[in-house]
C-alpha positions as CSV (number, residue, x, y, z in Angstrom):
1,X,-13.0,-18.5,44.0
2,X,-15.1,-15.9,42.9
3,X,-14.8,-12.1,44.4
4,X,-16.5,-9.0,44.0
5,X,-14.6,-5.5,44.3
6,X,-16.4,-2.4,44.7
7,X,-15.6,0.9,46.3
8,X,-15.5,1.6,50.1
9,X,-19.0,3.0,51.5
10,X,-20.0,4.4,54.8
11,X,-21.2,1.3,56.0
12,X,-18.2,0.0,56.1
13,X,-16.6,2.2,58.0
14,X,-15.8,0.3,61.1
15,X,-14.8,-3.1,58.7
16,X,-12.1,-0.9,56.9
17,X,-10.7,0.7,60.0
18,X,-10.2,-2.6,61.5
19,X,-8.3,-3.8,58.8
20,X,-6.1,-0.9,57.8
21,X,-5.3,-1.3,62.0
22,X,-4.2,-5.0,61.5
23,X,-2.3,-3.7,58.1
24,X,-0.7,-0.8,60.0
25,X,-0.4,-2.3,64.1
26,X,2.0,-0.1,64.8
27,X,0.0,2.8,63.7
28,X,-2.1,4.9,66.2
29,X,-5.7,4.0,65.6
30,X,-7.7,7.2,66.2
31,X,-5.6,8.3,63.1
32,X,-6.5,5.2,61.1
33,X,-10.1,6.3,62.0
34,X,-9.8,10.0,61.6
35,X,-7.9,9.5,58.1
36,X,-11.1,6.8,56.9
37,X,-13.0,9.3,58.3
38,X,-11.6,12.2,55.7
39,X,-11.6,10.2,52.8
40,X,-15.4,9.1,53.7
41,X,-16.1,12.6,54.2
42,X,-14.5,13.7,51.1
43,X,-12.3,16.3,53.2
44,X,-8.8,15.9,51.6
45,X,-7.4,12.8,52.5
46,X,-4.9,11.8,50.2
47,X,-6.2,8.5,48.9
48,X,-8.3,8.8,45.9
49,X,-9.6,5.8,45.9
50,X,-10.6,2.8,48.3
51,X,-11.9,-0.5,46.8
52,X,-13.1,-3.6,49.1
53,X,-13.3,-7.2,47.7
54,X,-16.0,-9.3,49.3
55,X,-16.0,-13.3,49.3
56,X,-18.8,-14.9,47.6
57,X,-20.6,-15.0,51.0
58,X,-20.5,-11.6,50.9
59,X,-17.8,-11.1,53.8
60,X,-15.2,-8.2,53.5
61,X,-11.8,-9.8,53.5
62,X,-9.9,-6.9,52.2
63,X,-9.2,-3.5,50.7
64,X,-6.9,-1.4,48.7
65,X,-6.2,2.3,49.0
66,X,-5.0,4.2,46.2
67,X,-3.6,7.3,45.1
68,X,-2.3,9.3,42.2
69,X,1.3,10.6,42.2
70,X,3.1,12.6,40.1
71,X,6.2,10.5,40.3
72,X,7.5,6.6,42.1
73,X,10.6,4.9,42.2
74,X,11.5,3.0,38.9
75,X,8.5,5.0,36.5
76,X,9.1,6.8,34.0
77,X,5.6,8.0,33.3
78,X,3.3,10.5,35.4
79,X,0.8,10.0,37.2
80,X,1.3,7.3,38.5
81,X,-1.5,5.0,39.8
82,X,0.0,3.8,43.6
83,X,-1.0,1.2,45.5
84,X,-0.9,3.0,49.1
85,X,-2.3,0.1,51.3
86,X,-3.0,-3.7,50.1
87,X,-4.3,-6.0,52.8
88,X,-6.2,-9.6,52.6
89,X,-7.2,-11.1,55.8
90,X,-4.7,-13.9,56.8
91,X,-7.3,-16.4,55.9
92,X,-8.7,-15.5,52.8
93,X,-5.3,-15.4,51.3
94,X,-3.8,-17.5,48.3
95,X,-6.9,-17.5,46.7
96,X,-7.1,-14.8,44.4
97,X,-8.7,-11.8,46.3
98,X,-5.3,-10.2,46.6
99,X,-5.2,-10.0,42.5
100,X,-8.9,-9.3,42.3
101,X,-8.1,-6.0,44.0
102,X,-5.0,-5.5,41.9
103,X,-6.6,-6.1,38.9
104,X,-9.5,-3.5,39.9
105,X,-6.7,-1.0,40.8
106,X,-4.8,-1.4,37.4
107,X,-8.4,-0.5,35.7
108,X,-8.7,2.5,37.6
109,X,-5.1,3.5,36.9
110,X,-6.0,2.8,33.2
111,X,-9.3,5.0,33.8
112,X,-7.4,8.2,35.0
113,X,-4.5,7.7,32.2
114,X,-1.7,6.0,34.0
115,X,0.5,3.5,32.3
116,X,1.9,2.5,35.1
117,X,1.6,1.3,38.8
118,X,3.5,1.4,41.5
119,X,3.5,0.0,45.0
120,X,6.1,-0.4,48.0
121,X,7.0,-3.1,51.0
122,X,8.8,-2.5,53.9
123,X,12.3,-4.5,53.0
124,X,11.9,-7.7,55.8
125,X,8.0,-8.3,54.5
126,X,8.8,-11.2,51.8
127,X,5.3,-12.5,52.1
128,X,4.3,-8.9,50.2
129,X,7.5,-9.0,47.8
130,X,6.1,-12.5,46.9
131,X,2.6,-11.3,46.6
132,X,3.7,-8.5,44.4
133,X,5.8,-10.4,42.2
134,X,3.2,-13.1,41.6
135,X,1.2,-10.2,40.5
136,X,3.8,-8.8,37.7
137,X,5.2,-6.3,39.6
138,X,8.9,-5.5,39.2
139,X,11.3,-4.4,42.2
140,X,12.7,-1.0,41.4
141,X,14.4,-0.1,44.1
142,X,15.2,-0.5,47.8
143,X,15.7,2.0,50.1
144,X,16.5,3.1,54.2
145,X,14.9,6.5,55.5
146,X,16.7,7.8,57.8
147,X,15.3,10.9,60.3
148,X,17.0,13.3,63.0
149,X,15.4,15.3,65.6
150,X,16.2,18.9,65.3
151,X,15.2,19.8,68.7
């Protein structure tokens, strides 16, 4: 299939949004919309970058938000380019759109000097270990955070 990637613009707004909510669904929304709102405003948010890749109809079916860190799990280089959010609508997926945007992420990583890339999964999501690996990624690492109220 054929797929265009470019960066996220104000128009998309709303398209964005709804897909970082069905990334995230256990995320409150007005802060999916208030942190698309930052980046889109330029006003700190901490992605760096946001790249959408269209069909060949022209139809947003997904985005990836990335970052520069000064370390990740498993590198041994810094930055690092980090792949912070990497969603594909369910039924545009397995046809390459998923690897268009990684492939467009790896060039910017390359652009700003990084060797390397890094991403993360939560540990029971195979379908995005499986994505990743078909990609070239490695696993580095696995982990449990663990938190306690002070209060």
């Amino acid at each position: 299939m054929e797929f265009t990637v470019r960066p996220v613009a104000a128009a998309d707004r709303d398209e964005w949004i709804a897909m970082r909510a069905a990334l995230w669904p256990d995320a409150d929304g007005s802060e999916l919309a208030a942190e698309a709102d930052a980046y889109l405003r330029g006003a700190g948010f901490m992605l760096e970058g946001v790249l959408l890749v269209l069909d060949a109809t022209g139809r947003t079916i997904g985005f990836a938000e990335i970052s520069l860190r000064p370390y990740a799990e498993g590198c041994a280089t810094s930055p690092v380019a980090y792949l912070e959010g990497w969603y594909v609508r369910a039924d545009a997926r397995r046809h390459g759109a998923g690897g268009a945007l990684v492939s467009a992420v790896e060039a910017w990583g390359r652009a700003r000097g990084c060797s390397e890339l890094a991403s993360d999964t939560e540990l029971d999501n195979a379908p995005a270990a499986a994505a990743h690996a078909a990609l070239g990624f490695d696993e580095v690492e696995r982990i449990r955070c663990f938190r306690k109220s002070l209060r």
